[in-house]
C-alpha positions in Angstrom: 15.8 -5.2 8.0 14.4 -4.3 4.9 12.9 -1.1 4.3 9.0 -0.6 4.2 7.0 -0.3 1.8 6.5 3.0 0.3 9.0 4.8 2.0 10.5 5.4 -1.3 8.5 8.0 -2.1 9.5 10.0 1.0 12.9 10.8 -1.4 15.0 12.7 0.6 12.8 13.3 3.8 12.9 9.4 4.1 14.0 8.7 8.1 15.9 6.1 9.5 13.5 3.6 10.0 12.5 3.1 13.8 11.1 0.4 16.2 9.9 -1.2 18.9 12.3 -4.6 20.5 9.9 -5.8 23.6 12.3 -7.9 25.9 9.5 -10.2 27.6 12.1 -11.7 29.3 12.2 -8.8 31.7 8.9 -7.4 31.2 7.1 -7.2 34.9 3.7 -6.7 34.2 3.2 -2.9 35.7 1.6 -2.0 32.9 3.1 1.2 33.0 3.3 1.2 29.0 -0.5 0.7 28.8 -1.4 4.4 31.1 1.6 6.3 28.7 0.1 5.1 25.7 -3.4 6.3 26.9 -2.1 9.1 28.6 -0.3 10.9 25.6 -2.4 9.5 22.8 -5.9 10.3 24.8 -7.1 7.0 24.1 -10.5 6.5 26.0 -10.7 4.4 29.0 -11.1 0.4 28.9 -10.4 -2.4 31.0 -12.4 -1.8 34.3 -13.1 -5.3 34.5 -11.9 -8.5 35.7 -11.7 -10.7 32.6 -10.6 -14.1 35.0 -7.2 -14.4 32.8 -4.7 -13.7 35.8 -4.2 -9.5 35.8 -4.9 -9.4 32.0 -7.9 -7.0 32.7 -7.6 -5.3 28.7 -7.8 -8.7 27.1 -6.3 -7.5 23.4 -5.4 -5.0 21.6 -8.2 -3.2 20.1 -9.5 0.5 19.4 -9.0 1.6 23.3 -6.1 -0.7 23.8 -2.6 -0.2 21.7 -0.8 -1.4 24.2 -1.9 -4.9 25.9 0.4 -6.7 28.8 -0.4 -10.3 28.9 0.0 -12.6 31.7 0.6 -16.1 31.0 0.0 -18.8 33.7 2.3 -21.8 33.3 2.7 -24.7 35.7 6.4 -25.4 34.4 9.3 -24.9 35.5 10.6 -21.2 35.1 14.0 -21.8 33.0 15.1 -17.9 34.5 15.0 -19.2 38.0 16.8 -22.5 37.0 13.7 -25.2 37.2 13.5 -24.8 41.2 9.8 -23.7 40.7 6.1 -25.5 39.4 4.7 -22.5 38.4 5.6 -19.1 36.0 4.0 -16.1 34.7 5.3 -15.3 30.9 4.4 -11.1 30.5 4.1 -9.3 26.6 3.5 -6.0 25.8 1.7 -6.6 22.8 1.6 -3.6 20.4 1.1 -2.9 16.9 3.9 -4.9 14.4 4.0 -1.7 12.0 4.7 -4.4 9.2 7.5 -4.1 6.2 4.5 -5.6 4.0 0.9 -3.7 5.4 -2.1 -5.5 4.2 -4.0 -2.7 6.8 -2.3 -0.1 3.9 -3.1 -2.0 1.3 -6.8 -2.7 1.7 -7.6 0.8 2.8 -9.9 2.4 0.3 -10.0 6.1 1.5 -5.7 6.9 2.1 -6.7 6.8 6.0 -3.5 4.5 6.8 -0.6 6.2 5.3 3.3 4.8 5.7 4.9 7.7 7.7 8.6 8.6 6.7 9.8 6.7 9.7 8.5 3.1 8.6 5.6 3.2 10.7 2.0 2.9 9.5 -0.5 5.3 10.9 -3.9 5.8 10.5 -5.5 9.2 10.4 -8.4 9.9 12.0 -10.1 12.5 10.2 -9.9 10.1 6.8 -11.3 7.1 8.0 -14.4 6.3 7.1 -14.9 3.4 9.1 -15.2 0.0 6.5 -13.3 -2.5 8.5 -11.4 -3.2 5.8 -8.1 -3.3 7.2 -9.3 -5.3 10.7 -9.9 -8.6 7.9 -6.4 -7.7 6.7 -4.5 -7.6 9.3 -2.7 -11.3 10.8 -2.5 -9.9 14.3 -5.8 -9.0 15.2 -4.1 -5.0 16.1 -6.7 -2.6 14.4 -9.9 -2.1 15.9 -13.7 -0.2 15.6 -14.6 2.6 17.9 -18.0 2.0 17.9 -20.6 5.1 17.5 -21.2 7.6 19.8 -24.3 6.8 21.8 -27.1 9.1 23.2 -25.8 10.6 26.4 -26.0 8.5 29.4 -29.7 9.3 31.7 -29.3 10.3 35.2 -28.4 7.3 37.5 -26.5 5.5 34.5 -22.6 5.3 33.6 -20.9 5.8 30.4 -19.4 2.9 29.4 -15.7 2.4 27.2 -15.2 3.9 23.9 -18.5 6.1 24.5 -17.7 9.4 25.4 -17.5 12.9 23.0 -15.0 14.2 21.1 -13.6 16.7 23.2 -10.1 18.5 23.7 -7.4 17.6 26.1 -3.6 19.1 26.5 -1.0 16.8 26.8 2.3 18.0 28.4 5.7 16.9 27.2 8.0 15.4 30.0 11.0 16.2 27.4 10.7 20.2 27.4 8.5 20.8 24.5 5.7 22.2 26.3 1.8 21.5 26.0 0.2 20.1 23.0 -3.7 20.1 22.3 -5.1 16.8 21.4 -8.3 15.7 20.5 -9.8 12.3 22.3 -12.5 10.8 19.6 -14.6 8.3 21.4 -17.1 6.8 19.9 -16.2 8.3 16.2 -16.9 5.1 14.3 -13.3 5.0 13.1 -10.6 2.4 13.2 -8.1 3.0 15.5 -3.9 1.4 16.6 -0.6 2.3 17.7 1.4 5.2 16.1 4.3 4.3 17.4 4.1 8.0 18.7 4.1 9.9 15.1 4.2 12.9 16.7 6.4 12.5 19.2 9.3 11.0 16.5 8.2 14.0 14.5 9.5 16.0 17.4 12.5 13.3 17.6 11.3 12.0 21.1 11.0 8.2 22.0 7.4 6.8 21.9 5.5 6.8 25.4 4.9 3.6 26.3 9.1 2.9 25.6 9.8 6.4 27.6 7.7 4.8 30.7 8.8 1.0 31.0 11.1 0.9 34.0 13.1 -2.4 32.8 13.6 -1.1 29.5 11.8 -4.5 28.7 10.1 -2.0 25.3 13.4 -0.5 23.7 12.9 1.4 20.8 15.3 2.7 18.2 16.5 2.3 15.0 15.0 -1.0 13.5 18.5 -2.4 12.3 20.5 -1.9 15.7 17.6 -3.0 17.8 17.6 -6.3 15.6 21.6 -6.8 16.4 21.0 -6.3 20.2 17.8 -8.7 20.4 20.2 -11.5 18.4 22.6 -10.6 21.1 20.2 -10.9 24.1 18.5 -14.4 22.7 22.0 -15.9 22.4 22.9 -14.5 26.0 19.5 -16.1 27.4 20.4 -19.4 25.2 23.9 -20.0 26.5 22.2 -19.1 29.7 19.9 -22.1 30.0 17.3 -20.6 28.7 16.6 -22.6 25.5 13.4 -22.0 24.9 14.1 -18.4 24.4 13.5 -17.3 20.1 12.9 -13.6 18.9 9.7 -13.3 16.6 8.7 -11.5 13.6 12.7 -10.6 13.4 13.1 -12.3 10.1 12.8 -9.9 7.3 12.2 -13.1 5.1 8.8 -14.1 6.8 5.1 -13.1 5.9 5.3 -10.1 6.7 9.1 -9.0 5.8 9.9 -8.8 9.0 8.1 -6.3 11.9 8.8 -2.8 13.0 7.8 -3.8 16.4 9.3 -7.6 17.3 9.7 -9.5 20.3 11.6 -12.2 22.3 10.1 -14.7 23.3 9.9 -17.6 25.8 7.4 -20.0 24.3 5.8 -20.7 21.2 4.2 -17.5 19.4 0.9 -19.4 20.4 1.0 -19.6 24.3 1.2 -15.7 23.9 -1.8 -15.5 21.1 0.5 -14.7 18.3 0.1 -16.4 14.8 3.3 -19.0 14.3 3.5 -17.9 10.6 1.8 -14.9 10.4 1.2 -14.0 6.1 -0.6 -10.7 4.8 -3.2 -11.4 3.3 -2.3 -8.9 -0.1 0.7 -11.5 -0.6 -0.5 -13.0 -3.9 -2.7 -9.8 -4.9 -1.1 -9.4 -7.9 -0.8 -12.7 -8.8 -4.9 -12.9 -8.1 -6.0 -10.2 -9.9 -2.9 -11.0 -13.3 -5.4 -14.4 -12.8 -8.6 -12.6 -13.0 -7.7 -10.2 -15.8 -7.0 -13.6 -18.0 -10.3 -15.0 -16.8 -11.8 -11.9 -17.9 -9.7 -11.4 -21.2 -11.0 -15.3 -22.0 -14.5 -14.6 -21.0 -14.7 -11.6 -23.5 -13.0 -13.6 -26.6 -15.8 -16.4 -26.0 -18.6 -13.8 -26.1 -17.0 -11.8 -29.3 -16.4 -15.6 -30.5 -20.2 -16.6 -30.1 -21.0 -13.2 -31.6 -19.2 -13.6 -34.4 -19.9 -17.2 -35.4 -23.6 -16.4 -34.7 -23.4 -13.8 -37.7 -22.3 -16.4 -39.6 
């Protein structure tokens, strides 16, 4: 897999670059990754309503949901139990792609989304000033707006998701390093998405959501051995009977140079609301704005040209 964008300039304190490979094939649906990423991260509370798509009660990913477990209906035959049944549930953990090619990091005006020394893209909370920017420029639909604190609830009345004050809450490490102080911003205006843990990798521990799922369905790793295993696992499923199995954003020739976070899959990218080709958006920037600078190179010889001939 290629390496990310800007990780150059990490020199020698560049990482190994790291990843996500989510194994839908034996994904269950607990959900288990959704609670650890909200857990450890302190992400405010969502999903407390039926949304009539089968146990999908987050919907997508969003400001308050960086981790989002789809459940696919089919009425087909289910190729892992050999056709003998009408119906099948397909299950994704959708997360955050942490792209080789950003357009979130390229659009962002302010330095908020940063490339960490991993190959992960992070946005930082106390730099964002909240212009949406990077929600247009990203193919997935990942990065989302924590809307603005409101006034505090009245008596009788509920505070609803993504509404609630900053305020500080410890996080204890199952791995031995002790408590850590975080601080849960809801409502802060800002634009929020997966970290892929930063801080846990800085303390070289696995990302939550990976460290919870109980069918290792979300392995994590570095990006270049979790690519061999996932080529490994697809031709296993393949020779299997399962042809419809195909790994996605595993390319690092596609749109986006390939994803720090890809998947296997057992439908089309579409049946599980993914782009078939995703592009980012900054792909012909420079070829845009070489265009515009001749445009504007023209435009100023014309007006010196009508200038000069009016002199005359």
């Amino acid at each position: 897999m290629k390496t990310a964008d800007g990780v150059e300039t990490y020199g020698r304190e560049a990482e190994r670059r790291v990843g996500f490979f989510t194994d839908t094939s034996v994904c269950i649906g607990c959900k288990a990754c959704e609670v650890a990423c909200k857990e450890w991260n302190l992400v405010p509370e969502d999903g407390l309503a039926w949304t009539g798509h089968s146990y999908d009660n987050t919907g997508e990913l969003n400001a308050n949901t960086w981790r989002h477990v789809a459940f696919i209906e089919q009425e087909a035959p289910d190729p892992l139990k050999r056709g003998r049944h009408d119906f099948r549930w397909l299950m994704e953990s959708d997360v955050c792609k942490h792209c080789t090619h950003a357009g979130c990091l390229d659009v962002c005006p302010t330095g908020a989304i940063f490339r960490t020394e991993f190959g992960t893209v992070v946005i930082q909370d106390d730099v964002c000033n909240g212009c949406g920017y990077c929600i247009t420029a990203c193919p997935f639909g990942v990065i989302g707006k924590r809307e603005g604190r409101s006034a505090p609830p009245s008596a009788g009345t509920e505070r609803t998701s993504g509404q609630s004050p900053d305020v500080l809450q410890t996080a204890v490490a199952s791995d031995g390093l002790g408590a850590i102080t975080k601080r849960e911003l809801g409502g802060d205006g800002g634009m929020h998405k997966c970290t892929l843990c930063y801080d846990r990798l800085q303390d070289g521990m696995e990302p939550a959501c990976a460290k919870a799922c109980p069918t290792d369905s979300i392995q994590f790793g570095p990006l270049d051995e979790l690519v061999e295993r996932a080529r490994q696992r697809c031709g296993d499923l393949v020779e299997a009977g399962v042809s419809e199995a195909r790994l996605y954003l595993a390319d690092e020739n596609d749109g986006i140079g390939g994803a720090g976070a890809f998947f296997l899959l057992l439908d089309e990218p579409e049946v599980y609301g993914l782009p078939p080709q995703p592009v980012v958006p900054t792909k012909n920037l420079g070829t845009i704005w070489g265009a515009a600078a001749v445009a504007a190179g023209a435009l100023a010889v014309g007006v010196a040209a009508a200038f000069l001939g009016g002199d005359e």
